[in-house]
Biotite code that builds the C-alpha atoms (Angstrom):
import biotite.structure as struc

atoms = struc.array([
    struc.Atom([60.648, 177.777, 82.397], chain_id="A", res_id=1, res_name="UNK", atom_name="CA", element="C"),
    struc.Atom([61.917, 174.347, 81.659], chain_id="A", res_id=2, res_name="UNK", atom_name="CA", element="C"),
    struc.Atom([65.225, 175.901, 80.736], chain_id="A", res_id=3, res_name="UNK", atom_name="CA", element="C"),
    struc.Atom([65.867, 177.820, 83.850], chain_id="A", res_id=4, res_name="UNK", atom_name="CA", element="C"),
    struc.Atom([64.872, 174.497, 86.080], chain_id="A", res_id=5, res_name="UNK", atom_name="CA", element="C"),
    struc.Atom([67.313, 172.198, 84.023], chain_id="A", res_id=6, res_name="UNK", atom_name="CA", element="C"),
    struc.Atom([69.936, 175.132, 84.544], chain_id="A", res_id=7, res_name="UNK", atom_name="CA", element="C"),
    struc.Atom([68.794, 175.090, 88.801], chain_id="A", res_id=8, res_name="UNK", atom_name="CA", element="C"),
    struc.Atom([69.615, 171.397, 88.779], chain_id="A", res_id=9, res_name="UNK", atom_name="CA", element="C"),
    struc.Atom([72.550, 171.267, 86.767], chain_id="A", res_id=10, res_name="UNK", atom_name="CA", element="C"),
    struc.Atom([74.036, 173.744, 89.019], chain_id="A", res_id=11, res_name="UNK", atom_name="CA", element="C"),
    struc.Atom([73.329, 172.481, 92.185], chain_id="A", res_id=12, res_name="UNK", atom_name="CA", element="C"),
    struc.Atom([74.471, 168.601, 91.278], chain_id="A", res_id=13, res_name="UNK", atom_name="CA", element="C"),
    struc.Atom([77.697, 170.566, 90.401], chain_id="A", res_id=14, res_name="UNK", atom_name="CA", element="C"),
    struc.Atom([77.776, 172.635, 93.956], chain_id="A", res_id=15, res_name="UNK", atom_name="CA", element="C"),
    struc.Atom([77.249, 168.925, 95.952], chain_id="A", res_id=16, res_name="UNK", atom_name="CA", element="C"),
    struc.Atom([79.733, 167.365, 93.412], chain_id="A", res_id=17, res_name="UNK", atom_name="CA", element="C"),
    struc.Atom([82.522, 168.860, 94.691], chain_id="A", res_id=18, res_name="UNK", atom_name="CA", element="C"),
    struc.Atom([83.072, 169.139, 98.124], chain_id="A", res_id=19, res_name="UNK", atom_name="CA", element="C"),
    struc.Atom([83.993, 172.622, 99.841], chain_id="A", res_id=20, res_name="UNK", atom_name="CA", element="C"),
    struc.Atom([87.741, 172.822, 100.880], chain_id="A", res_id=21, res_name="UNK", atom_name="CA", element="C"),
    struc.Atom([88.938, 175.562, 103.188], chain_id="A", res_id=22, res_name="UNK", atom_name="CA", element="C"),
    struc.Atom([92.240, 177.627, 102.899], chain_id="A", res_id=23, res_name="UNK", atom_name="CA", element="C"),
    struc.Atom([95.330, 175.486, 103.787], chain_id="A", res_id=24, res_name="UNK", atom_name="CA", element="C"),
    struc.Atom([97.364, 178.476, 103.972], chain_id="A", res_id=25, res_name="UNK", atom_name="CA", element="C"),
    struc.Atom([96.456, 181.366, 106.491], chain_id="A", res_id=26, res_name="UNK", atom_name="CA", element="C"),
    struc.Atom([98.161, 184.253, 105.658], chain_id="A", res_id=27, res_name="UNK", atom_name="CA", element="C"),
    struc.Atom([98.690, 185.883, 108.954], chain_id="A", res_id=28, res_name="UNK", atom_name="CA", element="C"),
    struc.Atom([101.033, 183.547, 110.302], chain_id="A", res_id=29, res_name="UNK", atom_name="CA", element="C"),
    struc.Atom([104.720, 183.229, 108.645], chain_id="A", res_id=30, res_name="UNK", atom_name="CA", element="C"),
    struc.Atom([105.174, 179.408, 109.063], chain_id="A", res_id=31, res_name="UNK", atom_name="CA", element="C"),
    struc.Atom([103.304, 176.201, 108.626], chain_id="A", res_id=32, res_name="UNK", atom_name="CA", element="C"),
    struc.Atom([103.518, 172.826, 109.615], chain_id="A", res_id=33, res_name="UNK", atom_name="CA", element="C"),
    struc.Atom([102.840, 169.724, 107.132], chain_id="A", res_id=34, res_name="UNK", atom_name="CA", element="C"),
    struc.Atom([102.147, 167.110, 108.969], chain_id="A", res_id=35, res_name="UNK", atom_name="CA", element="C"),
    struc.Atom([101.628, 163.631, 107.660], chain_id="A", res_id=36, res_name="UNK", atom_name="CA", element="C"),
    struc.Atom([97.949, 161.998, 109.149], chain_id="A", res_id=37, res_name="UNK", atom_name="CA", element="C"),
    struc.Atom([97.381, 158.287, 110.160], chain_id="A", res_id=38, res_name="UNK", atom_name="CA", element="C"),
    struc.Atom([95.238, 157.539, 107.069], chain_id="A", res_id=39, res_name="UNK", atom_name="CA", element="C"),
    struc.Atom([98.393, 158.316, 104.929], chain_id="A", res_id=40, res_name="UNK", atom_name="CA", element="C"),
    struc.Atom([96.984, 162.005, 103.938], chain_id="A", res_id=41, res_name="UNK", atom_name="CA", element="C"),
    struc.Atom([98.412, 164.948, 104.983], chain_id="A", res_id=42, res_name="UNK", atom_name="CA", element="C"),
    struc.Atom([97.805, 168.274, 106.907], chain_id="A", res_id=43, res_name="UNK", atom_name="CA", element="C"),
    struc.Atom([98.685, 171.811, 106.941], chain_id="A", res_id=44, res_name="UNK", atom_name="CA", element="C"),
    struc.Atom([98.539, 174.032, 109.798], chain_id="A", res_id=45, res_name="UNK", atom_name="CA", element="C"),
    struc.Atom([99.494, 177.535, 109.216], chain_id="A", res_id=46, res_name="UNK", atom_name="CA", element="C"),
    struc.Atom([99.432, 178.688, 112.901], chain_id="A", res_id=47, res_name="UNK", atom_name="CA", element="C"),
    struc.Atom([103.547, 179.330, 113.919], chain_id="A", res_id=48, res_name="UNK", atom_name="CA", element="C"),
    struc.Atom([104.742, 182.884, 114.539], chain_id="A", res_id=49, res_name="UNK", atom_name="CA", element="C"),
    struc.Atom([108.267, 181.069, 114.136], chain_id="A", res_id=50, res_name="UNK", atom_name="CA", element="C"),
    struc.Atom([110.062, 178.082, 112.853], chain_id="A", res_id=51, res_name="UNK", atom_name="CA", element="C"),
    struc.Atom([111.375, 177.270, 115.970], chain_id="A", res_id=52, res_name="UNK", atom_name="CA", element="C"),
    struc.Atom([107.727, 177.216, 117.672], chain_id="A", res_id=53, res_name="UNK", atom_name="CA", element="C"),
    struc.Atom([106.811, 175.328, 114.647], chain_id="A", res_id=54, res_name="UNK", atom_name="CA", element="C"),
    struc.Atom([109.682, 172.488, 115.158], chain_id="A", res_id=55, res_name="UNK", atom_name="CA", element="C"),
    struc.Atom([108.982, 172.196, 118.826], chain_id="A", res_id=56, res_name="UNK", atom_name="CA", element="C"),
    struc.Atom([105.218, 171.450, 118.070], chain_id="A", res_id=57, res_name="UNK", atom_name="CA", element="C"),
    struc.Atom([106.233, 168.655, 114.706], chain_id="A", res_id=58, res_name="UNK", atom_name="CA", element="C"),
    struc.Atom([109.018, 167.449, 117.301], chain_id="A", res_id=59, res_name="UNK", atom_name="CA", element="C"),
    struc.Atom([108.721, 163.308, 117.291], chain_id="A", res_id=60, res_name="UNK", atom_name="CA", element="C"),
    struc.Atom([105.993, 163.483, 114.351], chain_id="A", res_id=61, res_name="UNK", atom_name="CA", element="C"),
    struc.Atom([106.252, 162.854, 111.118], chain_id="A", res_id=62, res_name="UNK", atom_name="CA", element="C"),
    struc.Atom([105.739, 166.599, 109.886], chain_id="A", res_id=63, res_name="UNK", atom_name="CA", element="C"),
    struc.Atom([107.977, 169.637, 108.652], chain_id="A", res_id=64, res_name="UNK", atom_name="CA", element="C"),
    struc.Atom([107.946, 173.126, 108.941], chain_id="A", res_id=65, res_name="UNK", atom_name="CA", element="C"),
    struc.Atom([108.121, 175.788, 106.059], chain_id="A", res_id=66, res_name="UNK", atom_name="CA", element="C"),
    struc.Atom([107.843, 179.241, 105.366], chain_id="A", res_id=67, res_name="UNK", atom_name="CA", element="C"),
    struc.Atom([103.971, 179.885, 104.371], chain_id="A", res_id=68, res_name="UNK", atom_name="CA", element="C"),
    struc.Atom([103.955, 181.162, 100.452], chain_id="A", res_id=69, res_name="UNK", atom_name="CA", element="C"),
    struc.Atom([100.985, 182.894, 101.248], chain_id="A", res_id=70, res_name="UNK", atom_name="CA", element="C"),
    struc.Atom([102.260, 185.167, 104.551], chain_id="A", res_id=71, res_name="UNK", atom_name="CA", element="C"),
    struc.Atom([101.018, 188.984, 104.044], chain_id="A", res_id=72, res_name="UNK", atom_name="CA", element="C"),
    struc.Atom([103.645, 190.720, 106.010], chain_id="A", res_id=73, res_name="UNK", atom_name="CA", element="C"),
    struc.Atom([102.344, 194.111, 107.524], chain_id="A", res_id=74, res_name="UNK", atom_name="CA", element="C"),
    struc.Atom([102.623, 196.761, 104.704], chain_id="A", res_id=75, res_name="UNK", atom_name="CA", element="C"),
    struc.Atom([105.171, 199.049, 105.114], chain_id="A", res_id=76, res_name="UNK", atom_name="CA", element="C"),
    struc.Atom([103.286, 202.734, 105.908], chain_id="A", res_id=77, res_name="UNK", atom_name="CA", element="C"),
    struc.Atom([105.304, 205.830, 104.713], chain_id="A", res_id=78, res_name="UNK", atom_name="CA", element="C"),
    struc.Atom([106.013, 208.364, 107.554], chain_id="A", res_id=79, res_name="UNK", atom_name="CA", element="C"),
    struc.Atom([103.574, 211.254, 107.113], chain_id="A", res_id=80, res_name="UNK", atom_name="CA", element="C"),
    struc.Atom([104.517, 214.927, 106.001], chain_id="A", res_id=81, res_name="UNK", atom_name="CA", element="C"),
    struc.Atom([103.607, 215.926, 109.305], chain_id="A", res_id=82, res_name="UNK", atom_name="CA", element="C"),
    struc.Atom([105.494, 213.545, 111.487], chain_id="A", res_id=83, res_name="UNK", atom_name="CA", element="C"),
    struc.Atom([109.204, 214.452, 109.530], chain_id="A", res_id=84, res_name="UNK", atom_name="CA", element="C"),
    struc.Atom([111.642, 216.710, 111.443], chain_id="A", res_id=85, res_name="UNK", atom_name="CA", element="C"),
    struc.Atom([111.727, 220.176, 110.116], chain_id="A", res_id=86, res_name="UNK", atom_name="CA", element="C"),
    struc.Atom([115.620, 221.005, 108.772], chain_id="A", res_id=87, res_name="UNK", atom_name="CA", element="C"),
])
């Protein structure tokens, strides 16, 4: 019993040790934006369907636009047997 409490508390001063980060990179859209913050951090915002949409929104900020590493481009589906024209 005393084992599996000391293991209960060890693992849940790890789980509040770290903090929780969500995923910079969202990999439905194909550009992001970093975009340097007031405090002197930075952000990401992986929102743009283009790099010109993404340039018009960093326009007189200090941020950049790049392609997202992470962008899952819609698979590529092979035509069926069905919908081939017959020779």
């Amino acid at each position: 019993m005393r084992m599996t409490l000391a293991v209960m508390i060890g693992a849940g001063a790890a789980l509040l040790a770290a903090p929780a980060q969500a995923q910079t990179y969202d990999p439905r859209y194909p550009v992001c934006m970093d975009l340097v913050v007031m405090d002197g951090g930075q952000y990401i915002d992986c929102s743009f369907t283009s790099k010109a949409q993404c340039d018009a929104a960093a326009s007189g900020r200090p941020a950049k636009c790049f392609a997202n590493p992470y962008f899952a481009a819609a698979p590529n589906v092979a035509p069926s047997a069905t919908s081939r024209p017959r020779q």
